[in-house]
C-alpha positions as a printed Julia matrix, in Angstrom:
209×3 Matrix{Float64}:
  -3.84   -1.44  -32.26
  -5.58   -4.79  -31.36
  -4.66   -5.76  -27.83
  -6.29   -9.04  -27.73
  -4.24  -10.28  -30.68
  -0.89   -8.79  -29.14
  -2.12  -10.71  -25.82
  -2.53  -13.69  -27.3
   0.41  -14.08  -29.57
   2.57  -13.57  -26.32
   0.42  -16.24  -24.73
   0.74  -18.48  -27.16
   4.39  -18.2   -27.81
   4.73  -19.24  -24.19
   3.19  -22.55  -24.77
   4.81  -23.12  -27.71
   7.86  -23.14  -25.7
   6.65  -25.81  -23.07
   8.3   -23.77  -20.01
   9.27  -25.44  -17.05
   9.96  -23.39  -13.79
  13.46  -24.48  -12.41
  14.99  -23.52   -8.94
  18.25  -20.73   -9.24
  20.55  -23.53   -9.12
  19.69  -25.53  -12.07
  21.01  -25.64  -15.02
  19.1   -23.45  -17.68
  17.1   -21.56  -14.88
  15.28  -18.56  -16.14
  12.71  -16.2   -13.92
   9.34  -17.19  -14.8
   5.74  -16.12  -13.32
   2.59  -18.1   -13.39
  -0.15  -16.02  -15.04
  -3.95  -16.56  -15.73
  -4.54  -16.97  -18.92
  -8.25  -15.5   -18.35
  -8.31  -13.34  -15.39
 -10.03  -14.65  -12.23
 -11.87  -11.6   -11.67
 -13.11  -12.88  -15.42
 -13.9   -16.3   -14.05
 -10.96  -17.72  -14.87
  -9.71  -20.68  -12.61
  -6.66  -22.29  -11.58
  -6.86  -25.73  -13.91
  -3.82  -26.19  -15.54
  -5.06  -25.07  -19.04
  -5.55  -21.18  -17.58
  -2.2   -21.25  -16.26
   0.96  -20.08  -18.47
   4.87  -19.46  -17.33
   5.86  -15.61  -18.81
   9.25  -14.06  -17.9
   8.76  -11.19  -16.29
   8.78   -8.87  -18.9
   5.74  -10.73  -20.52
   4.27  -10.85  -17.09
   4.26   -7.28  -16.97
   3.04   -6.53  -20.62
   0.3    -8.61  -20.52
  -1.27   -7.08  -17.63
  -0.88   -3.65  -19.39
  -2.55   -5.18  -22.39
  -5.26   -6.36  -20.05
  -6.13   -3.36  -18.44
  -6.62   -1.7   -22.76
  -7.94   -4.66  -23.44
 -11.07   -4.16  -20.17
 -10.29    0.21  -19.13
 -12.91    0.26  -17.26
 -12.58   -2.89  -14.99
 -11.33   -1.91  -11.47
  -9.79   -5.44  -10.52
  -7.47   -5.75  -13.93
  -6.52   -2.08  -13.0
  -5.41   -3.02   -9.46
  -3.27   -6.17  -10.7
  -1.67   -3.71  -12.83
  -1.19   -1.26  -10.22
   0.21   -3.94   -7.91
   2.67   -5.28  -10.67
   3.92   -1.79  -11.38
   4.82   -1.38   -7.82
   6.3    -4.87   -6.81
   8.88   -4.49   -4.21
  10.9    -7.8    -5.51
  12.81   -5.73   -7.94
  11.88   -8.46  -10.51
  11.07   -5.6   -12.89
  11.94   -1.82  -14.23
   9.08    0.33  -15.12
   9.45    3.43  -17.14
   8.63    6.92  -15.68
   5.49    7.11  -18.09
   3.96    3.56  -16.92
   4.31    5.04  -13.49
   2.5     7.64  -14.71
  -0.07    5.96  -16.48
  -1.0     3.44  -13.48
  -1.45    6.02  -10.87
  -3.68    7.52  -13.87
  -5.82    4.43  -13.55
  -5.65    3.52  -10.14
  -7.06    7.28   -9.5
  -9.88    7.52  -12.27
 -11.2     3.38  -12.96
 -14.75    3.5   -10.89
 -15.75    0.6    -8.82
 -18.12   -1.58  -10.44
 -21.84   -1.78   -9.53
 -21.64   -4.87   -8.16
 -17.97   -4.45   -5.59
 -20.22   -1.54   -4.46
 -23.11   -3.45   -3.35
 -21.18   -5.88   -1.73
 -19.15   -3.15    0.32
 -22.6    -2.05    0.97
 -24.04   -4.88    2.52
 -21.03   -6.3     3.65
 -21.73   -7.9     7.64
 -19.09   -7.68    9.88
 -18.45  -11.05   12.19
 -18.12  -10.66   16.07
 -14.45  -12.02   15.58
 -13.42   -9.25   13.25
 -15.32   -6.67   15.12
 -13.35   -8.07   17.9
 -10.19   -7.93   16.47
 -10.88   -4.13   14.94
 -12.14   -3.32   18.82
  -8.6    -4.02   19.91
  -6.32   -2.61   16.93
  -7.69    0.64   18.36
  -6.92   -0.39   21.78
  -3.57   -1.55   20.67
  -3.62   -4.82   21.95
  -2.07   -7.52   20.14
  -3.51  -10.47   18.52
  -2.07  -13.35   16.22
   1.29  -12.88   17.48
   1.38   -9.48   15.28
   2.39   -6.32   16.42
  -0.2    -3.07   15.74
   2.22   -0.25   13.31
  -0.03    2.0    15.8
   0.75   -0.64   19.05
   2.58    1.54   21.61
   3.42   -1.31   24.58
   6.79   -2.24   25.67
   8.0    -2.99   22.85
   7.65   -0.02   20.98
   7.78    2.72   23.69
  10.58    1.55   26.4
   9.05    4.07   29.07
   5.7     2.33   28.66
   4.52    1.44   31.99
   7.67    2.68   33.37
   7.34    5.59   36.12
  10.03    8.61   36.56
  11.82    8.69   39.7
  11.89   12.3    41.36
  15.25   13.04   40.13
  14.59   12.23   36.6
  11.71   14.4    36.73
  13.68   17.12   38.35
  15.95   17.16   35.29
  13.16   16.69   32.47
  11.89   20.37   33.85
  15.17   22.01   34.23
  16.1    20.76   30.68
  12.55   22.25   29.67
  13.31   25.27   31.2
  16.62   25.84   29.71
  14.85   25.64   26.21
  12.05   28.04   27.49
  14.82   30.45   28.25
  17.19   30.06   25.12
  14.06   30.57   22.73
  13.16   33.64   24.76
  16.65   35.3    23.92
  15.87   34.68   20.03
  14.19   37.88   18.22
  11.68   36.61   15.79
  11.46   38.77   12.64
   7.97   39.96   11.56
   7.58   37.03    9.17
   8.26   34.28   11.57
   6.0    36.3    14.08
   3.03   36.21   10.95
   3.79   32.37   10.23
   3.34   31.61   13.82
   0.18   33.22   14.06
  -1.45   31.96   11.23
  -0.68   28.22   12.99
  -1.66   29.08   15.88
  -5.01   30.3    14.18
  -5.34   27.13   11.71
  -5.0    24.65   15.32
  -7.3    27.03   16.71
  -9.71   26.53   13.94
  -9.12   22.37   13.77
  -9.67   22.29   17.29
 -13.23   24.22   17.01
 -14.09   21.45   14.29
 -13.01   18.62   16.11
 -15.23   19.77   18.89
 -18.26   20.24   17.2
């Protein structure tokens, strides 16, 4: 099957058709998506001439045919992967392109050339700065951490018990102690628990290496 010809017949009829992108409430709308013509991780750039209106569909098929058309080229594979799993709901995929992207996503190598740059790639005082205090789970640019715990995330952060809310966390504690020592385990549970106990013995022993 030649891809490239199948690419640019679809490409091509697009043009032909001198698409116009209209807003929902016009008359004649139909869901298009801008799409570069050649890739940009080809070179391609944003002039009018490398751009092209495809329904969504097309949008989707030509990426596929892209990623056949270059396997082994780990930025073509990621558009693909991202296009397969667009939240928007702009597009159904079949169980076997799910499939066949996480195929891709999993075996495509990073080029040469992405690897050098990940290699020698400096980190700037403001993004060490800003890494320094996602750990520290401080905010920054008005965006809150998904591993933040502050105020907002925790309501007793910051907050201290009073005596008789501590009182009642231990009786509470306590009265679970008690219950679970009323329950007779059966050999199996008793086995299961051991062998976690064992494994968090064991991760503890590497951690502390």
């Amino acid at each position: 099957m030649n891809y490239q010809n199948i690419y640019e017949s679809i490409i091509e009829k697009a043009k032909i058709e001198n698409r116009i992108k209209l807003r929902k409430n016009q008359k004649g709308y139909v869901y298009y998506e801008k799409h570069h013509i050649k890739p940009k991780c080809l070179k391609g750039t944003d002039n009018e001439n490398n751009l092209v209106l495809l329904t969504g569909r097309e949008h989707y098929i030509v990426h596929k045919l892209l990623v056949n058309i270059y396997p082994k080229n780990k930025k073509i594979v990621d558009a693909f992967h991202r296009m397969t799993f667009d939240k928007s709901g702009n597009r159904n995929i079949s169980s076997r392109d799910f499939e066949y992207v996480r195929f891709l996503k999993s075996t495509t190598p990073i080029s040469e050339e992405t690897r050098q740059k990940m290699k020698n790639h400096i980190f700037t005082d403001e993004h060490k700065r800003k890494l320094s205090e996602s750990h520290k789970g401080i905010k920054y640019e008005n965006r809150t951490l998904p591993w933040e715990i502050d105020s907002n995330t925790n309501p007793f952060f910051g907050k201290i018990h009073s005596d008789e809310t501590k009182r009642k966390m231990s009786e509470s504690a306590k009265k679970r102690k008690s219950n679970r020592l009323g329950v007779k385990l059966s050999d199996e549970t008793k086995r299961k628990m051991s062998e976690s106990a064992k494994k968090r013995k064991n991760r503890n022993k590497i951690i502390n290496l």
